[in-house]
C-alpha positions as CSV (number, residue, x, y, z in Angstrom):
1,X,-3.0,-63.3,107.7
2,X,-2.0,-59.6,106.9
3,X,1.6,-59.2,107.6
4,X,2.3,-55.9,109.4
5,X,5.5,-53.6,109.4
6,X,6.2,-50.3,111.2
7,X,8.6,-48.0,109.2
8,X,10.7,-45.4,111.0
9,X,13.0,-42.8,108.7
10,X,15.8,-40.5,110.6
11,X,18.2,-39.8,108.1
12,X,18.3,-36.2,108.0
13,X,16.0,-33.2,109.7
14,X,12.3,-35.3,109.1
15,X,11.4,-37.4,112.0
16,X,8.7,-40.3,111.0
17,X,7.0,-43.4,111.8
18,X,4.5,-45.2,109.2
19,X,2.8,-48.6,109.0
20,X,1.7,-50.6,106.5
21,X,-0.4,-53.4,106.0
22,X,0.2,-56.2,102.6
23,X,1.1,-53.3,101.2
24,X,-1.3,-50.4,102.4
25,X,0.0,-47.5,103.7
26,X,-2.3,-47.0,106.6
27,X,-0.6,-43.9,107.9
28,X,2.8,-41.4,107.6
29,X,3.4,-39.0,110.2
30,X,5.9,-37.0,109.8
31,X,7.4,-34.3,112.3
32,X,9.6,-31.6,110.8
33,X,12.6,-29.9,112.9
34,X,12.5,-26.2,112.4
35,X,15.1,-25.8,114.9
36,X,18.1,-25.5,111.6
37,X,16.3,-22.7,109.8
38,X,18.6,-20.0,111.9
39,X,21.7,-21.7,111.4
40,X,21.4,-21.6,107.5
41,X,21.5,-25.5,107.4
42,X,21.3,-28.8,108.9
43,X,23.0,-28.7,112.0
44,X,23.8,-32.6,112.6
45,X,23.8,-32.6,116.6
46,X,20.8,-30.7,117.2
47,X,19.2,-33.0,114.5
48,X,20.0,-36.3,116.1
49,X,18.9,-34.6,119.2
50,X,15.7,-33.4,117.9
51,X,14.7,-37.2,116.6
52,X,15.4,-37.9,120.2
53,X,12.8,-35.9,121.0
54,X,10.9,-37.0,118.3
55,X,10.8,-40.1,117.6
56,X,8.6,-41.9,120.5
57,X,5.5,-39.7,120.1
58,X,6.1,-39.9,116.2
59,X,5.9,-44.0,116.5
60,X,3.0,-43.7,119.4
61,X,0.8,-42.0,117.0
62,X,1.7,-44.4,114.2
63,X,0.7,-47.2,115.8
64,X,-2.3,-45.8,117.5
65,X,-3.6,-44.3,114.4
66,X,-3.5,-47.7,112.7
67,X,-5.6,-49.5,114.8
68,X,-3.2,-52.1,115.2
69,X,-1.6,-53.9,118.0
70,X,2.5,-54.1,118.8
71,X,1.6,-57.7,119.2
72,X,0.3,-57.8,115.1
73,X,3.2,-56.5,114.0
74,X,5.7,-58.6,112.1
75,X,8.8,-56.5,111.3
76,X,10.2,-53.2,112.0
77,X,11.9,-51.3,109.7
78,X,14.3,-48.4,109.1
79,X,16.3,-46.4,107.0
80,X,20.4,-47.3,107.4
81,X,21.5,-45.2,105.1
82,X,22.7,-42.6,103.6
83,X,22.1,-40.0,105.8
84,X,23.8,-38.1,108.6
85,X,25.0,-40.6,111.1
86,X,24.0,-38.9,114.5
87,X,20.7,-39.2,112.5
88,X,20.7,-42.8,111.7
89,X,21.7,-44.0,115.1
90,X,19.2,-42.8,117.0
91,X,16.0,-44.5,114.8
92,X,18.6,-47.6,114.0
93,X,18.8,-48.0,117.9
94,X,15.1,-48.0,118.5
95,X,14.4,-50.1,115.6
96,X,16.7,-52.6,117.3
97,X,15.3,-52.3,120.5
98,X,12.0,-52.4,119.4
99,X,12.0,-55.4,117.3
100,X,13.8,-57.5,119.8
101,X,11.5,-56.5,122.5
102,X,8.6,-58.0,120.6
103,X,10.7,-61.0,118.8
104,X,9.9,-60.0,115.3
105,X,12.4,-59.6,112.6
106,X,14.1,-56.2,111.3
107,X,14.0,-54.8,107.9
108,X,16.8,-52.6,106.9
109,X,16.5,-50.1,103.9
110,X,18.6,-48.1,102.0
111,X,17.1,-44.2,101.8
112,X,17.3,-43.6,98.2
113,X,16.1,-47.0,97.1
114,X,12.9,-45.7,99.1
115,X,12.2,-42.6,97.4
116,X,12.0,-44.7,94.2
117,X,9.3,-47.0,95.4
118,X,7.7,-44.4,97.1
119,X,5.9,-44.4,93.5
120,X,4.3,-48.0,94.2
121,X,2.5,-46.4,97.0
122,X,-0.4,-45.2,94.9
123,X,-1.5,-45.5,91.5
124,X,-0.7,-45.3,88.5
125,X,2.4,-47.0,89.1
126,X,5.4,-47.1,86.8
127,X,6.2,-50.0,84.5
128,X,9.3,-52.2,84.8
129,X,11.9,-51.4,83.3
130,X,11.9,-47.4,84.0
131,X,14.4,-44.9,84.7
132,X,14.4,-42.5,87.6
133,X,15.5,-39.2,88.3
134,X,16.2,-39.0,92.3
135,X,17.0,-35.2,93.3
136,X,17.1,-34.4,96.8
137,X,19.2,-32.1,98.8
138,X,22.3,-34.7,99.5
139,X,21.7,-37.0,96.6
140,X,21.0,-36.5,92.6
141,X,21.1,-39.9,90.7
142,X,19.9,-41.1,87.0
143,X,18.8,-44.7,88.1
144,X,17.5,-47.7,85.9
145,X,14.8,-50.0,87.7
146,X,14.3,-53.5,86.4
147,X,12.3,-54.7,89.8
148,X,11.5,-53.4,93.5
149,X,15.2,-54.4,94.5
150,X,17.0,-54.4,91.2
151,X,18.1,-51.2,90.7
152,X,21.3,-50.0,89.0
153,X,22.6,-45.7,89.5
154,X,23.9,-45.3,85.8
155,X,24.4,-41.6,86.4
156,X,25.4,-39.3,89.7
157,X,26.7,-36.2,90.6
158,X,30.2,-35.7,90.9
159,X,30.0,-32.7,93.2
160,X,27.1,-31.1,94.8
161,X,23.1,-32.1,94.6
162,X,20.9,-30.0,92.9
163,X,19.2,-29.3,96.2
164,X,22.1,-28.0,97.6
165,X,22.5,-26.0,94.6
166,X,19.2,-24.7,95.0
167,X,19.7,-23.7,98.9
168,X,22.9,-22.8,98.4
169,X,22.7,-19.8,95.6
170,X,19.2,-19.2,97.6
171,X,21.5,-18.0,100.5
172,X,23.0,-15.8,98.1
173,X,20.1,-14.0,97.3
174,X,20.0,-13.7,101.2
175,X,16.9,-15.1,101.1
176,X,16.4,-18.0,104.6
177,X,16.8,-21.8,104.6
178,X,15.3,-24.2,103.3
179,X,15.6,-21.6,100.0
180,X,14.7,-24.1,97.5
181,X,11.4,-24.1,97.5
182,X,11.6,-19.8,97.8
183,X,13.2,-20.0,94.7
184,X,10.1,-22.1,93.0
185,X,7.9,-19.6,94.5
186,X,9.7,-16.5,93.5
187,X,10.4,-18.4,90.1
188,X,7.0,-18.3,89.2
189,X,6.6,-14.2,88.9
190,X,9.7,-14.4,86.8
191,X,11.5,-14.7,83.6
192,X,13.6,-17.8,82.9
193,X,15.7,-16.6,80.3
194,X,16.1,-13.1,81.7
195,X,19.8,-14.1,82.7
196,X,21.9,-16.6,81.3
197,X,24.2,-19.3,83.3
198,X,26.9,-22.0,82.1
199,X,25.2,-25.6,82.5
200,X,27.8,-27.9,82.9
201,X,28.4,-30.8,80.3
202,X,30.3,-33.4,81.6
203,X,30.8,-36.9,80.0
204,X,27.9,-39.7,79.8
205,X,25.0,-39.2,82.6
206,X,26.6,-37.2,85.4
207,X,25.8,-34.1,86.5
208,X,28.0,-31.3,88.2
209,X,26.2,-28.5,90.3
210,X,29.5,-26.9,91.8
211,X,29.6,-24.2,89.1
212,X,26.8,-22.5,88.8
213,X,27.3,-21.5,92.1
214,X,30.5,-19.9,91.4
215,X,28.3,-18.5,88.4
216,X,25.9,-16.9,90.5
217,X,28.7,-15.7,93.1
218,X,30.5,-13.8,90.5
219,X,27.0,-12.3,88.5
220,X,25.4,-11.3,91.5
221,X,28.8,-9.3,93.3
222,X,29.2,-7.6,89.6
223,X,25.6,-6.7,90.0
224,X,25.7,-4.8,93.0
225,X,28.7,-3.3,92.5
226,X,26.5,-1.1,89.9
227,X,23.6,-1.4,91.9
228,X,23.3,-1.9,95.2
229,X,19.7,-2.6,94.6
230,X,20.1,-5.1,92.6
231,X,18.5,-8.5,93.9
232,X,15.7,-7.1,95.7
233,X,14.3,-5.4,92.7
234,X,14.9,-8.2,90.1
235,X,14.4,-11.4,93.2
236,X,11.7,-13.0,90.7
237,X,14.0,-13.0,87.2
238,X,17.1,-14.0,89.0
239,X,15.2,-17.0,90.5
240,X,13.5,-18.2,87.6
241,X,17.3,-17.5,85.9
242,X,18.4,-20.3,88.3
243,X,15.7,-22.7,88.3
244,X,15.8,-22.5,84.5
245,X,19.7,-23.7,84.6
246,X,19.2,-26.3,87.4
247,X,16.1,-28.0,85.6
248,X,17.4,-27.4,81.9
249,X,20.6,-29.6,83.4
250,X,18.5,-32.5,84.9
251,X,16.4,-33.0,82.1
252,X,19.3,-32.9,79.3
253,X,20.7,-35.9,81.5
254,X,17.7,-37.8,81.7
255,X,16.5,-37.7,78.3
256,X,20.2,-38.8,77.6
257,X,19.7,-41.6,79.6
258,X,16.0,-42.9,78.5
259,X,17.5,-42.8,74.9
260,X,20.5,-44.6,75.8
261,X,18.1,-47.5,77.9
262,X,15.2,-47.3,74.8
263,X,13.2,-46.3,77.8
264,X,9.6,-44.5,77.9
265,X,8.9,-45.2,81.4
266,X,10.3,-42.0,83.4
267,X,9.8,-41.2,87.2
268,X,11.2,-38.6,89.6
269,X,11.8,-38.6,93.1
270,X,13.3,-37.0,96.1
271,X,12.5,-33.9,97.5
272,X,13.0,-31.7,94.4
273,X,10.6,-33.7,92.8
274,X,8.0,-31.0,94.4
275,X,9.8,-28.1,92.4
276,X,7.1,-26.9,90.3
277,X,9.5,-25.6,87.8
278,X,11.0,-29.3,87.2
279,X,7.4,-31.1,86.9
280,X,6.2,-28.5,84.0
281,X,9.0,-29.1,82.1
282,X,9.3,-32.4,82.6
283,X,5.5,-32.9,81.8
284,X,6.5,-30.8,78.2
285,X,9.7,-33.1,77.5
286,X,7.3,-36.0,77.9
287,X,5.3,-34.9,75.6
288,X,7.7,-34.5,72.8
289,X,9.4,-37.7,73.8
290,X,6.3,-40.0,74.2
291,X,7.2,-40.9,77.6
292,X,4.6,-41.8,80.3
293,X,5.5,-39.7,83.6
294,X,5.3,-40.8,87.1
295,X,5.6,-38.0,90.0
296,X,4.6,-39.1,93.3
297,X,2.2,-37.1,95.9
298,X,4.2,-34.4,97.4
299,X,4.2,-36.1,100.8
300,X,5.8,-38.6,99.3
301,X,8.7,-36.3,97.4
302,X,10.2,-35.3,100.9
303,X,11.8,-38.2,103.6
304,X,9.0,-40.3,105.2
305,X,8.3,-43.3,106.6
306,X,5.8,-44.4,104.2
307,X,8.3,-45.0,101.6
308,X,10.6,-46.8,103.9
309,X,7.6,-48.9,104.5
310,X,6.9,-50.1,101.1
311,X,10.5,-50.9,100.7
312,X,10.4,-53.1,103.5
313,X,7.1,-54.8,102.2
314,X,9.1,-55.8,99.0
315,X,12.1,-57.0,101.4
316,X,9.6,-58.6,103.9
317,X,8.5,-60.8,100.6
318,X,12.0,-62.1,99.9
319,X,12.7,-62.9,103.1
320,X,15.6,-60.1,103.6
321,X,16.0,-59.6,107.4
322,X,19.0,-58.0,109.3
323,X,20.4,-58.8,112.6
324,X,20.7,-57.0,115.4
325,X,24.4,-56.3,114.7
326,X,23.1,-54.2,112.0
327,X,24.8,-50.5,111.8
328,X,23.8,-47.3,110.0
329,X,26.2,-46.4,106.9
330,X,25.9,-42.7,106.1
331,X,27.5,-43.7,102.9
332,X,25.5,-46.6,102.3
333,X,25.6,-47.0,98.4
334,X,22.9,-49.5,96.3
């Protein structure tokens, strides 16, 4: 007998309903919100709203895409955390609903655990034990894997992520949100070392991304005040400037850490796991390190159900069920 599981994420602006079956993604739609790109941000109310809105055509078209029946499936899961909590509640609550509406068991899974087995989706799949880079735009953490559920965060960030560093000195360059991925593209046409900025060196494996900010305040007011001209005509250096300092910063950390661990297995995940600038010179450290690289499709880099999915295949395995007293935790740690 196949055992069967819908997946629903709602953490943050990505509305999405998958299903898998022992194991196969069968499916991963995903609706996006663009209703935050005028406000600069993530506006938390008009994203729980929006997943609202969302969320039963998203599931509808999961299940009918899959070709199988509400009556086949055998657990429903959904992300509990982290996340914003307007967010959570609303695909929390129809998980609940759902699954006790069919009498089938739930299957709660923690966000960031996800994006790191989002890599057992496909093949070639990473060896255990390996260490994974996860940089998104709330989270950026060094973390050791031993098995599907036994993982361990040796290394965080003690202030911002390094996608909010990307969006937030993109808004600086006055260019609209999301502006991570603008500064990737505009990255491209430019030079990397054409400006220099201070990478932080904090003790051990953590990472700060507070002050290059403050950094690229300061350069960029000094700037203008000699020319007022100054961004627009050199967007493409000042870009690549940035995404120089912000990769240059990850990567110092993470070959830190796969020395430290004796570790050749190396994955990244998260939604700056797309940044082409961080998978070129991630692909070159490899190569002088002798490391063997795992990035995952980019469907799979931003939130989606699929890799809340093959989270809750592992769980399903070991038997890990939750009640239906079960609450989101924005905070929700490993």
């Amino acid at each position: 007998m196949k055992v069967n599981i819908l997946a629903i994420e709602s953490s943050c602006d990505e509305t999405s309903a998958a299903v898998i079956s022992d194991g196969k993604i069968l499916n991963n739609i995903i609706a996006t919100q663009s209703v935050h790109e005028k406000y600069g941000g993530v506006v938390p109310e008009l994203a729980s709203r929006a997943h609202q809105q969302h969320l039963i055509p998203v599931v509808a078209e999961a299940m009918n895409d899959s070709g199988i029946l509400k009556k086949d499936l055998h657990a429903v899961a959904f992300t509990k955390g982290p996340g914003l909590m307007g967010s959570l509640m609303v695909g929390v609550s129809f998980a609940k609903s759902f699954a006790y509406a069919l009498g089938i068991p739930l299957i709660e899974v923690n966000h960031m655990q996800a994006h790191i087995l989002a890599h057992f989706i496909d093949s070639p799949q990473p060896k255990f034990p390996f260490v994974c880079l996860t940089v998104s735009g709330g989270h950026t953490q060094l973390v050791l894997v031993k098995d599907y559920l036994d993982m361990e965060i040796i290394g965080e960030t003690t202030d911002d992520a390094v996608g909010e560093a990307f969006d937030k000195t993109a808004k600086l360059l006055g260019l609209p949100y999301p502006g991570g991925p603008l500064i990737d593209k505009y990255a491209k046409e430019g030079n990397p070392n054409a400006y220099e900025f201070p990478i932080s060196d904090i003790p051990g494996l953590n990472f700060s991304f507070s002050g290059i900010k403050t950094a690229v305040l300061y350069f960029l007011r000094d700037q203008i005040k000699d020319n007022p001209g100054f961004i627009t005509e050199n967007l493409a250096d000042i870009c690549a400037s940035i995404q120089h300092t912000l990769v240059k910063t990850l990567l110092q950390k993470l070959k830190k850490a796969a020395q430290m661990h004796n570790v050749k297995e190396i994955a990244i995940a998260g939604g700056v796991s797309a940044n082409s600038g961080l998978r070129e010179a991630l692909k070159m450290m490899a190569d002088k390190q002798g490391w063997k690289i795992y990035i995952p499709k980019f469907e799979y880099c931003t939130d989606n159900a699929a890799m809340i999915a093959m989270a809750a295949h592992f769980k399903y395995q070991k038997g890990e069920f939750s009640g239906l007293d079960v609450v989101p935790e924005a905070r929700m740690k490993f």
